[in-house]
PyMOL commands that place a pseudoatom at each C-alpha (Angstrom):
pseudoatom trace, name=CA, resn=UNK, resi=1, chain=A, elem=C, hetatm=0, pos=[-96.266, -210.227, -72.571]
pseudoatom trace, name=CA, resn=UNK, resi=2, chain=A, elem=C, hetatm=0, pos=[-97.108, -212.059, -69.654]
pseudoatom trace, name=CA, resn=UNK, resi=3, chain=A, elem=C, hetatm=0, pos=[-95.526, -211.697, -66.101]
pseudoatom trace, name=CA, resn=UNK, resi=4, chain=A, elem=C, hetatm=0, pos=[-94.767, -215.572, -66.310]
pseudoatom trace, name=CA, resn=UNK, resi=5, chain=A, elem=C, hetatm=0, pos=[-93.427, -214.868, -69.630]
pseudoatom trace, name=CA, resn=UNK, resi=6, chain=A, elem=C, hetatm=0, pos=[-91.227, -212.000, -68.803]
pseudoatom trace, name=CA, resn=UNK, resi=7, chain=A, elem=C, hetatm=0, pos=[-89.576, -213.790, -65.593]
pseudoatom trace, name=CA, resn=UNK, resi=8, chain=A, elem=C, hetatm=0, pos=[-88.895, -216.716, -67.721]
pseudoatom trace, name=CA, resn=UNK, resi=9, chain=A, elem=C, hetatm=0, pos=[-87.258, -214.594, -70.140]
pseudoatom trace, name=CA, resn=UNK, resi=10, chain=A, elem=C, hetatm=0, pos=[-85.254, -212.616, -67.670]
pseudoatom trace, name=CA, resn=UNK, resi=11, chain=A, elem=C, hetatm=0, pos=[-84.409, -215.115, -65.161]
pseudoatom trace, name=CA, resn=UNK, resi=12, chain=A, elem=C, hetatm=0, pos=[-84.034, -218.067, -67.597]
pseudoatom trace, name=CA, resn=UNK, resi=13, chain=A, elem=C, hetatm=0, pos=[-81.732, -216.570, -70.223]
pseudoatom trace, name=CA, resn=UNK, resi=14, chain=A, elem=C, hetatm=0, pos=[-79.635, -214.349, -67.584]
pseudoatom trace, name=CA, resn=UNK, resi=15, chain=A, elem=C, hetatm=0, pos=[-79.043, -216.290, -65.002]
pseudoatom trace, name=CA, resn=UNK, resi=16, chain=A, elem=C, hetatm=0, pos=[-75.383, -216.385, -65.331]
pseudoatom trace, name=CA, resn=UNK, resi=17, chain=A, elem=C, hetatm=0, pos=[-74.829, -213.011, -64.548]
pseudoatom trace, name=CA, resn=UNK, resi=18, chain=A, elem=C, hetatm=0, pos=[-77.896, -212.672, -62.044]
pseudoatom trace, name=CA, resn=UNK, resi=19, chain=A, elem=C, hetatm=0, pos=[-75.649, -215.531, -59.854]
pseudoatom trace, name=CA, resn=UNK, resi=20, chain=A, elem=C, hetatm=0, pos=[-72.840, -213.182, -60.701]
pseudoatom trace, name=CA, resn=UNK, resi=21, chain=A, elem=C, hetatm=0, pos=[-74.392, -209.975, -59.295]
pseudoatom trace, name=CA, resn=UNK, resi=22, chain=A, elem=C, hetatm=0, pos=[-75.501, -212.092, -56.281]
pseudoatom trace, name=CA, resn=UNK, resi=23, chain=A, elem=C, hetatm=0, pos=[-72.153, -212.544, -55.209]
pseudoatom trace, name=CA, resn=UNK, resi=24, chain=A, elem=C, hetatm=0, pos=[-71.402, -209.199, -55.555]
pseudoatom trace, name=CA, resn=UNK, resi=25, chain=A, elem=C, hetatm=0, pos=[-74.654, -208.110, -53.756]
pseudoatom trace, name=CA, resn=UNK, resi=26, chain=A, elem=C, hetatm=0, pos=[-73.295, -210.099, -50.452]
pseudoatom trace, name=CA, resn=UNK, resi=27, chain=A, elem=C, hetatm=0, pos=[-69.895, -208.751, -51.090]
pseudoatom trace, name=CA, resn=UNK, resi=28, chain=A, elem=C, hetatm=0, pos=[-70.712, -205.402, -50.982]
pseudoatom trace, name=CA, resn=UNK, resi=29, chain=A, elem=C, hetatm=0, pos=[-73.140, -206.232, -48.244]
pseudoatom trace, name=CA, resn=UNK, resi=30, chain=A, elem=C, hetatm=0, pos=[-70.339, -207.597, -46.346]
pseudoatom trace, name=CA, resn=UNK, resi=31, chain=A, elem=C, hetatm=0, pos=[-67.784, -204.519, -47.208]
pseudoatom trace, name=CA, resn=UNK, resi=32, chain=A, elem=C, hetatm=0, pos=[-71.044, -202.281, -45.596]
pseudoatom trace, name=CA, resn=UNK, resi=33, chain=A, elem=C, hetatm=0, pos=[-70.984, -204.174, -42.554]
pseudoatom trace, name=CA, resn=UNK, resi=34, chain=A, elem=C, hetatm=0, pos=[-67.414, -203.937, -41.674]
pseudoatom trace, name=CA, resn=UNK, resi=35, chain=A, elem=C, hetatm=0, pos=[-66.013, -207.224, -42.980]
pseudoatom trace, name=CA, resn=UNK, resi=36, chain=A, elem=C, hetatm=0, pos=[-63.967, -205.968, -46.039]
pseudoatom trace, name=CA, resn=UNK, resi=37, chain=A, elem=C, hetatm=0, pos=[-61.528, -208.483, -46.628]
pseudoatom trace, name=CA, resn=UNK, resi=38, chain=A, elem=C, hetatm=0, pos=[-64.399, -211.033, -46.657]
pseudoatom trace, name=CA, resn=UNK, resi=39, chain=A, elem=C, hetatm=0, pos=[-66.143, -209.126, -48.662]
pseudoatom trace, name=CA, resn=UNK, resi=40, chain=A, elem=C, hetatm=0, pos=[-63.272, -209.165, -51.132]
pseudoatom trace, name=CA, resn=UNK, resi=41, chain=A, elem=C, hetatm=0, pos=[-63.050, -212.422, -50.816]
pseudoatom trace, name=CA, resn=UNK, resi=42, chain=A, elem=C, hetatm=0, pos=[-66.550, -212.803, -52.157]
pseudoatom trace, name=CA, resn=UNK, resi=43, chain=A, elem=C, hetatm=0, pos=[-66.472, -210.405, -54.596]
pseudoatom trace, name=CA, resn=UNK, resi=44, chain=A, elem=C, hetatm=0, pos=[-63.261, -212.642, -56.105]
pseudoatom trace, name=CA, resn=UNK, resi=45, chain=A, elem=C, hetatm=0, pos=[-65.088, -215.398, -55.301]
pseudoatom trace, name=CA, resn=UNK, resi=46, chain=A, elem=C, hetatm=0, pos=[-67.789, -213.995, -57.602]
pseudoatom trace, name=CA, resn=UNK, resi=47, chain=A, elem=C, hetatm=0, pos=[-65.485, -213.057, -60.685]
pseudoatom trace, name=CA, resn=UNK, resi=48, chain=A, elem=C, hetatm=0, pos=[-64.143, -216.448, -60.606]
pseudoatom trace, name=CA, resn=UNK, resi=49, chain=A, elem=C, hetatm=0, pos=[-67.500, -217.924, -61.169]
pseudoatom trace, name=CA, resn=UNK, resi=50, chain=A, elem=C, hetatm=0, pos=[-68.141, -215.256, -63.945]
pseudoatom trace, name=CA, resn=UNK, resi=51, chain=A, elem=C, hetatm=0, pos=[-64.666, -216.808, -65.327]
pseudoatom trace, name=CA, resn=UNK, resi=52, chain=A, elem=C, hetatm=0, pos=[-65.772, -220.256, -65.236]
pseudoatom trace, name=CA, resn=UNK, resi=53, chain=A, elem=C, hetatm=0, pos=[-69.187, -219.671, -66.857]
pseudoatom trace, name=CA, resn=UNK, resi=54, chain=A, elem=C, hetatm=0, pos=[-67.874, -218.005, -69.815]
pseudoatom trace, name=CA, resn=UNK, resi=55, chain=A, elem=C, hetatm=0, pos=[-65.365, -220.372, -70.235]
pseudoatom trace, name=CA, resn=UNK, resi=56, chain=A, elem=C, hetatm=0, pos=[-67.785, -223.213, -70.257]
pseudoatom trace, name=CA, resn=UNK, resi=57, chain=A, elem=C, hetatm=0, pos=[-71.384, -221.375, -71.496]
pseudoatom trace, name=CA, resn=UNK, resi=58, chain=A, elem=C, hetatm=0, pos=[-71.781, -220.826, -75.460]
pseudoatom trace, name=CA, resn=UNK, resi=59, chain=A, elem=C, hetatm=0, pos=[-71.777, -216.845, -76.165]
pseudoatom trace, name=CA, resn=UNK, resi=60, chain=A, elem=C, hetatm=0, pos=[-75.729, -217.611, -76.355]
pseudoatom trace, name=CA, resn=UNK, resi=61, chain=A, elem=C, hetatm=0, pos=[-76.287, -219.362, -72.602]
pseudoatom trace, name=CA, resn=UNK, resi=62, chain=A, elem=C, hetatm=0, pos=[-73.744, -216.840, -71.462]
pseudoatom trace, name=CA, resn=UNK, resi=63, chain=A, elem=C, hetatm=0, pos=[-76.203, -213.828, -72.026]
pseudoatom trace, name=CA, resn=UNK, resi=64, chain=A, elem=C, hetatm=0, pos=[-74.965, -210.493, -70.901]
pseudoatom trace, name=CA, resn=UNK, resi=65, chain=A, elem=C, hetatm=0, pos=[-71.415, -212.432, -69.414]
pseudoatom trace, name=CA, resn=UNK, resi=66, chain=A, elem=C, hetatm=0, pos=[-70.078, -212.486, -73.297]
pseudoatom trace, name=CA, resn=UNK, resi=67, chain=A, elem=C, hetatm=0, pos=[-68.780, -208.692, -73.843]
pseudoatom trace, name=CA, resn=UNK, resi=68, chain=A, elem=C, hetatm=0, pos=[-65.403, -209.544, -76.078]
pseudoatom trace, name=CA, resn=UNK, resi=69, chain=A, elem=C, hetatm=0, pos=[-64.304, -213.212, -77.195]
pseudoatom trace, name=CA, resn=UNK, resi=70, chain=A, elem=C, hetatm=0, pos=[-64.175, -215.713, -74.845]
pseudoatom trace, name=CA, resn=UNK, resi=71, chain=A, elem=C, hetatm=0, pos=[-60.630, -215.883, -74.483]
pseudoatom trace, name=CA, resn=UNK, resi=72, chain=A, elem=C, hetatm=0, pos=[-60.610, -211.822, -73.666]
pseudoatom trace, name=CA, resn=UNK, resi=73, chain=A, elem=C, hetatm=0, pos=[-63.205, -212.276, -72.019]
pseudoatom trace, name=CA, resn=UNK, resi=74, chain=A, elem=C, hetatm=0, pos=[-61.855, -215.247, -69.391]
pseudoatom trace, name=CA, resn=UNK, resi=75, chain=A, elem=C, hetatm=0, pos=[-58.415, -213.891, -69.350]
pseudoatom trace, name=CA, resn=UNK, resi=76, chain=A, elem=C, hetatm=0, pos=[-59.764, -210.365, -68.291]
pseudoatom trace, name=CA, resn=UNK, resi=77, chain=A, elem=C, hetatm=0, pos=[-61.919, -212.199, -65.487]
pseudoatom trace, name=CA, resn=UNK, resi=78, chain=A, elem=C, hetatm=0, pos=[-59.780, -214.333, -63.811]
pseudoatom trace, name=CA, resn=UNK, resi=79, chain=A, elem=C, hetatm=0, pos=[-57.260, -211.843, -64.072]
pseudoatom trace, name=CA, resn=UNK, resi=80, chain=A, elem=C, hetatm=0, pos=[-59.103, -209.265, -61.992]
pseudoatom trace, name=CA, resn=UNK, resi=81, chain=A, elem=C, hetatm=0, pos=[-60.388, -212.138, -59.711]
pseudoatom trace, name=CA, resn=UNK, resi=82, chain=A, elem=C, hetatm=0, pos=[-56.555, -213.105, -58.859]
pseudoatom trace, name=CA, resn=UNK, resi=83, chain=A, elem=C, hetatm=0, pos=[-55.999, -209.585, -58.001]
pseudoatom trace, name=CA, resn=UNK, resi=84, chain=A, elem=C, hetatm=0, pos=[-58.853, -208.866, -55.776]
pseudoatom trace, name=CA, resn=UNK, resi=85, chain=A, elem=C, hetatm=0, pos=[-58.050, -212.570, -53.894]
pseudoatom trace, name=CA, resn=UNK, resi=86, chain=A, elem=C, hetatm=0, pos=[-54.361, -211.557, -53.261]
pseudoatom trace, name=CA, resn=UNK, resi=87, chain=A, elem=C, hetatm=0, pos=[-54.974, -208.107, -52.282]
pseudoatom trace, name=CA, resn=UNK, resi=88, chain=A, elem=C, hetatm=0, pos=[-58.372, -209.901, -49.754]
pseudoatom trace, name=CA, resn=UNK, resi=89, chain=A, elem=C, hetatm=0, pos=[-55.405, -211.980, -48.414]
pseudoatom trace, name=CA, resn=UNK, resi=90, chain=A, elem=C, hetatm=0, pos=[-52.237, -210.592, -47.812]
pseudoatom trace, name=CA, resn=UNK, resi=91, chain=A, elem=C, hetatm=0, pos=[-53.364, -206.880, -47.292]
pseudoatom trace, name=CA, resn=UNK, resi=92, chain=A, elem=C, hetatm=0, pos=[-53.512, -206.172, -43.310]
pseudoatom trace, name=CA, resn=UNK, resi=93, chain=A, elem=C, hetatm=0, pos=[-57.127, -206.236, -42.073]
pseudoatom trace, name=CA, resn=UNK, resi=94, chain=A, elem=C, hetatm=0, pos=[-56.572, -202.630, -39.752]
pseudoatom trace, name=CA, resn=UNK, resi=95, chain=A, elem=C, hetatm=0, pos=[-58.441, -204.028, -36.609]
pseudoatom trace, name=CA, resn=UNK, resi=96, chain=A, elem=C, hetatm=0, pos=[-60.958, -205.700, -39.012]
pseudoatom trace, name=CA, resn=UNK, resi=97, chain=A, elem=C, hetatm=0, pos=[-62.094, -209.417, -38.713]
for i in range(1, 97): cmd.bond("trace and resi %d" % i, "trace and resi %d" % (i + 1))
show_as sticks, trace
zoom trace
């Protein structure tokens, strides 16, 4: 296999969750630097997006995003995206911007 070939293959049928693990990358990136409660914000941010594409991919264009059914699947990933948004929010930054 080719190395045109193989990044077509691994870019163009992941790409859902590559986006998702980008988010996460800056998140924790941002949770490094100091900035937690952005970087929670990002990382919900992130989860939400991994939400909406399964919700709207087929289990095929989804790639490694479909684990369960859809439905499981959404529910548990919004669900854990709500959380991590209100905790970003209403939890007291400690000195933190």
């Amino acid at each position: 296999m080719k190395l045109r070939e193989f990044t077509h293959k691994v870019f163009g049928v992941q790409w859902p969750i590559l986006l998702v693990g980008a988010f996460l990358v800056v998140a924790f990136a941002l949770v490094a630097a100091g900035y937690w409660r952005r970087g929670a914000l990002v990382m919900a941010i992130g989860v939400g997006v991994a939400a909406a594409l399964r919700l709207t991919l087929t289990d095929e264009r989804a790639g490694l995003l479909a684990v369960r059914t859809r439905t499981f699947d959404v529910l548990t990933t919004a669900s854990l995206s709500a959380a991590v948004l209100y905790i970003a929010w209403t939890i007291d930054p400690l000195g933190t911007s």
